[in-house]
C-alpha positions, 0 to 999 in steps of 0.5 A: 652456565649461569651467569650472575649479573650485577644487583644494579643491571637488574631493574636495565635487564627488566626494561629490555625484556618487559615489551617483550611480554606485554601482548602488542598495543590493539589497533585503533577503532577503526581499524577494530571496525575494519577487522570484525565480522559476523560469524555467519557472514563473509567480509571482504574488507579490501572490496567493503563488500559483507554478505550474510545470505540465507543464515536465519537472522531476524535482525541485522548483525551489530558487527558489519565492518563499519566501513562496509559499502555493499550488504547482501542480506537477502534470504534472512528472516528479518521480518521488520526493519526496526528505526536506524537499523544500518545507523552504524553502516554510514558507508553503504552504497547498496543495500539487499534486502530480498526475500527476508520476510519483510512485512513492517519498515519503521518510520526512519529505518535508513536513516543515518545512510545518506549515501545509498545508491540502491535498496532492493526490497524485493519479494517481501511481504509489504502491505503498507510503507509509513510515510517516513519510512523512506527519509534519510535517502536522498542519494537514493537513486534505485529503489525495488519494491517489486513481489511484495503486498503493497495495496496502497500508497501513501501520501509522501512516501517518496517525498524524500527521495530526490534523487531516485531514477527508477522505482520498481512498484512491479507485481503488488495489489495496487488497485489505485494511484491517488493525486501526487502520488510520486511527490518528489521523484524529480528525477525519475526516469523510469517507473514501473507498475506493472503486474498489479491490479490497477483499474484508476488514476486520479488526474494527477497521479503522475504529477510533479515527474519531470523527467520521466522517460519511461511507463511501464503499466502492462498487466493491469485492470485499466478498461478505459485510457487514463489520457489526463493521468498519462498527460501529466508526464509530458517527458515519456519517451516509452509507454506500456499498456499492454494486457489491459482490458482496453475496447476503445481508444478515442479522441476523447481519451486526450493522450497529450504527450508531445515526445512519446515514441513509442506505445504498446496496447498489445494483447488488450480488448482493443475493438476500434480506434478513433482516427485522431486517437494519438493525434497530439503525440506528434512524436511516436514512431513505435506502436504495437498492437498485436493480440487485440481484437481489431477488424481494421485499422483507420488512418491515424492522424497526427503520429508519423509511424515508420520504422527506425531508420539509421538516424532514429538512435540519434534522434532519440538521444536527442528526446533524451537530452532535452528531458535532461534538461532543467525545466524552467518551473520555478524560475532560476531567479525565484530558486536564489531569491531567499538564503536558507534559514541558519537553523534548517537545511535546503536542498536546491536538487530536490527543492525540500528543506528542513528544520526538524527538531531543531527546538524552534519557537516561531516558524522561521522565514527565509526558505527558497522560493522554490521549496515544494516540501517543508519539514518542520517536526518536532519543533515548539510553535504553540499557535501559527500566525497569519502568513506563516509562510511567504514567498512559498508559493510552490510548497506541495508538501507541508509537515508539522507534526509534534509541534505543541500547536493549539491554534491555526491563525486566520491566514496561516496558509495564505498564499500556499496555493499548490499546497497538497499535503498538510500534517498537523498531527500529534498536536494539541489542536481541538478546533479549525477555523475555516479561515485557518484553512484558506488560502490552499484551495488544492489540499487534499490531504488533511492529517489531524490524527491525535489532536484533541478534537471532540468534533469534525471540524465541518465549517472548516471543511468548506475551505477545502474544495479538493479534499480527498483525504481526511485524517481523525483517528486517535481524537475524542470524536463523540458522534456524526451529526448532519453538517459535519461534512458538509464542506467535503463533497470531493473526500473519498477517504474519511479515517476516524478509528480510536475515537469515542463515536456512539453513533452516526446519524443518519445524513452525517456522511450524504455530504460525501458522496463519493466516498471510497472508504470509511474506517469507523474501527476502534470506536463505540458503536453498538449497531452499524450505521446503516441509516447514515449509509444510505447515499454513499454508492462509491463505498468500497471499503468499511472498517467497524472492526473493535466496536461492541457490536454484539449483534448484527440486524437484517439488512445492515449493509443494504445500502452499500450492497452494490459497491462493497468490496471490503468489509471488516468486522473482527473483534467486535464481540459479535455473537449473533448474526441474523440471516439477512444480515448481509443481504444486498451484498452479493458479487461485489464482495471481495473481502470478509473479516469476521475473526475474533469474535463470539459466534457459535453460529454463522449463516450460509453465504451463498449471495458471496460468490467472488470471495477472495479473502474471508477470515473466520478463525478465532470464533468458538463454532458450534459444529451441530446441526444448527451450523449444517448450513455452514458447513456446507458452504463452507466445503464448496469454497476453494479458501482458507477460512479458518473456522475451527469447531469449538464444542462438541468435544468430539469435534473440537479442533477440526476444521468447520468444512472438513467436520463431516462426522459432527454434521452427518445425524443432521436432518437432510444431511444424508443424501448431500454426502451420497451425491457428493460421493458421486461426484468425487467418484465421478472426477476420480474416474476421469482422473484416473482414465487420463492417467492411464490407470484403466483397470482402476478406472474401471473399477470406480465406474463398477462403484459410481454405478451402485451408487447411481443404481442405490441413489436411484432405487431410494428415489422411486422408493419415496416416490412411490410413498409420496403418490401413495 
């Protein structure tokens, strides 16, 4: 039964009934931020745990619960971390990253996650970490390396994690730790580095780790005791050298180290140890060392060796507590001597403060006196004046980066005597005084990378006793003329890619003897520079990769034939290479990149016998008779070269070691496939007899003998023609 309301109910009726049909109200933002999830993710939102494992993503998903504490994307294929990946995650505490491919972190890819505990980066494909990569953590207090590329370390890549505890360098190619190479990890307590190819420490490489309680470097290529290097970290309590080649250990070595307890050299090359080998470690108890080659062990002075007893855990609770303990360097009344700028932030745990991109048009004073790292990028100083920074007297690290600068004052460093690392790159700087440079006797890192220099700035240089690294790339450099590094006796990196060099005269780099490595790459080189070369015996590394080229000369690299290990050529328009071209190179060799160019033809290298890396793809190859040489070098090689046959067409696209039938009309190439046969017959046979297949086996041998009895036959043949 209907029932009729009256006209003026209808309008009441409408109100009671219209909650009823409007969809309920949407929950707030952060209960929105709260609810979503990836598709291919599982979100736990009462635990803030997200986990994305092994879904194929090759970025990370934009919808993770803002409120998300722990992301587990290990397994993906992210391949890069781009800048301000997790900027919407400002919760995380712990962050996996494993086996996701990971071959480029971004300059500022954490930043915005102030409070992440641990980031696992494991098993990735890291060759290099930028030196910002890492900003933005300074909760950090773990951070996993281990598994990936990494070959070298930059200056400043940890500078920003002070907090960190443990660092895990495990299982990469470092071949070299450099001065103050872990700048910044005042807290680190353990650092490992095992399972790399370590053969030097610089003296300070393990500087400025004060509380370091534990070394882990087994597994390395160190043949001699680094004893200044190790003596840096005076708080170890556990050092690892096992599975180094090591013959000797001595006094001399100096392995001060008051509160060590225990040391491991097992299964080294040990030979002999001086008696007084460990005399200043007055604390060890613990040394192993099993699996060396020692006829006998001499009384060691200085260690009380014995076993733990009931009361050793106390004691070495007690080692720890006093490494716990804050050291006196700088002085507690030195740290509350300045405030803190207005505009900057200042750190009294990791002693670093910062101004960057706060828009400043003189540099601000102020700062604690205790500040090791100064950040001032991205800031608007035209020139800096003389004494720019008082009172800094403990700065290492000095960043001033993208800041307009056209002029360094006389004196503008005075008084920075611990200063290490100095950026003054993407400035507008086209020359240095070398009163500009005084007052840092112990730099060693000079960055000048895009400025708008036209020369190297030599005079200068002489300001600078402990250079080790000098940063030109991205300049307007024209030429090398002797005397341009003639202040630089202790580099050992020089980098000058993407500059405008013609040509490097002879005597240009004999200033710098002890030069590691040389990046010429990206520039306009017709010819290597053989002549300027010559009085570099420490050269390991050289870049030329991006220079017109065209051709490369007998003997261009016979200066530098007994220390290269690394040489570059790739895109270099290359279209001939003379015989001789790499005479003098031999053993040493390690690596050789040739790819990208315009050889048809390429010698035999048979002088390169511990290759481990050469790279020749993307070369038009010729596979005729002319390249026979080639071929057959190429096929005794256990590499992946990638040299591919360009023409004839019947070979195009085959594999220069693998292109048999283009080669076999060739003069002499006959009897190398019959001798080859019989050897591969011959490790069938074996092969097969260990496998147990005795019929077949027997079966080859039926065959290696009409080979032996073919091959033997032709022989007295041309034998018996030749007598005739």
């Amino acid at each position: 039964m209907a029932v009729a309301l009256p006209q003026s109910s209808t309008p009441f009726f409408l109100v009671l009934l219209l909650p009823l049909l409007l969809p309920p109200p949407g929950p707030t933002r952060h209960a929105a931020a709260a609810q979503r999830c990836p598709r291919v993710c599982i979100c736990d939102s009462s635990r803030r745990h997200a986990v994305c494992r092994q879904q194929n993503l090759t970025e990370v998903p934009d919808t993770i619960p803002e409120l998300t504490q722990r992301l587990d994307l290990q397994g993906n294929k992210l391949k890069a971390i781009p800048p301000a990946a997790f900027g919407a995650l400002p919760y995380l505490t712990h962050l996996d990253l494993r086996h996701c491919r990971v071959e480029l972190v971004a300059e500022g890819a954490f930043r915005g996650l102030g409070r992440l505990l641990l980031l696992n980066l494991a098993s990735n494909r890291l060759r290099v970490l930028p030196q910002e990569a890492l900003d933005g953590l300074g909760s950090l207090q773990r951070l996993e390396l281990a598994g990936n590329l990494l070959e070298e370390l930059r200056p400043g890549t940890f500078g920003a994690l002070g907090a960190l505890a443990t660092l895990n360098l495990a299982h990469n190619a470092l071949v070299y730790l450099p001065a103050m190479a872990f700048q910044g990890l005042l807290r680190a307590r353990w650092l490992q580095l095992s399972h790399n190819a370590l053969s030097v420490l610089a003296p300070e490489a393990l500087a400025g780790l004060p509380t370091l309680r534990r070394l882990s470097l087994h597994h390395n290529e160190l043949q001699a005791l680094p004893g200044l290097a190790l003596s840096q970290a005076r708080g170890l309590v556990r050092l690892e050298l096992g599975h180094n080649p090591l013959t000797y250990v001595g006094e001399e070595d100096a392995l001060v180290l008051p509160g060590l307890r225990e040391l491991l050299l097992d299964h080294g090359a040990l030979q002999a140890l001086d008696p007084r080998a460990f005399a200043r470690c007055p604390r060890l108890r613990t040394l192993d060392l099993r699996g060396n080659q020692l006829d006998m062990l001499p009384p060691l002075q200085g260690p009380a060796l014995r076993c733990l007893g009931n009361g050793a855990e106390e004691e070495e609770e007690e080692v720890a507590a006093r490494l716990r303990a804050p050291t006196r360097a700088p002085q507690e009344d030195e740290r509350a001597a300045r405030p803190c700028p207005r505009s900057c932030t200042c750190s009294s745990e990791s002693w670093h403060s910062s101004c960057e991109g706060r828009g400043l048009r003189a540099v601000p004073s102020g700062f604690p006196n205790a500040t090791q790292l100064l950040d001032l990028r991205g800031n608007h100083f035209p020139s800096v004046p003389r004494a720019a920074f008082p009172g800094l007297g403990h700065l290492v690290s000095l960043y001033l980066q993208h800041c307009h600068i056209t002029e360094l004052g006389e004196g503008a460093l005075a008084g920075l005597g611990r200063l290490v690392y100095l950026y003054l790159a993407d400035n507008q700087l086209s020359g240095l005084s070398p009163a500009a440079l005084e007052g840092a006797p112990h730099l060693g890192y000079l960055h000048l990378e895009r400025n708008r220099f036209v020369r190297v700035p030599g005079a200068a240089l002489r300001a600078l006793p402990s250079l080790f690294s000098l940063h030109l790339q991205d300049n307007a450099l024209a030429r090398l003329e002797p005397g341009d590094l003639a202040g630089a006796q202790a580099l050992r990196w020089l980098y000058l890619s993407g500059n405008r060099i013609t040509q490097v005269s002879p005597g240009a780099l004999s200033p710098a003897r002890e030069l590691e490595k040389l990046h010429l790459d990206a520039n306009e080189l017709r010819d290597v520079p053989t002549g300027a070369l010559a009085g570099l015996p420490a050269l390991a590394e050289l870049q030329l990769s991006g220079n017109p080229l065209s051709a490369l000369r007998d003997g261009a690299f016979r200066p530098v034939g007994r220390s290269l290990q690394r040489l570059f050529l790739n895109g270099s328009g290359l279209e001939q290479v003379s015989p001789g071209a790499f005479q003098g190179l031999g053993p040493g060799l390690l690596s050789l990149h040739l790819q990208e160019n315009w050889l048809q033809v390429l010698p035999a290298l048979p002088a390169l016998t511990r290759l481990e890396d050469i790279d020749l793809s993307g070369n038009p190859f010729r596979c005729d008779c002319q390249l026979l040489p080639l071929h057959r070098w190429l096929s005794g090689l256990n590499l992946r070269v990638g040299a591919t046959c360009a023409a004839p067409p019947s070979a195009r696209g085959q594999r220069v070691a693998a292109a048999v039938t283009a080669f076999e009309d060739c003069p002499g190439a006959r009897r190398a496939p019959t001798e080859g046969r019989l050897r591969g017959a011959h490790r069938l046979a074996v092969g097969l007899q260990s496998k147990g297949s005795i019929y077949l086996a027997a079966a080859v041998k039926m065959k290696i003998s009409y080979y032996n009895m073919i091959f033997t036959q032709s022989w007295d043949v041309r034998q018996s023609v030749y007598k005739r």
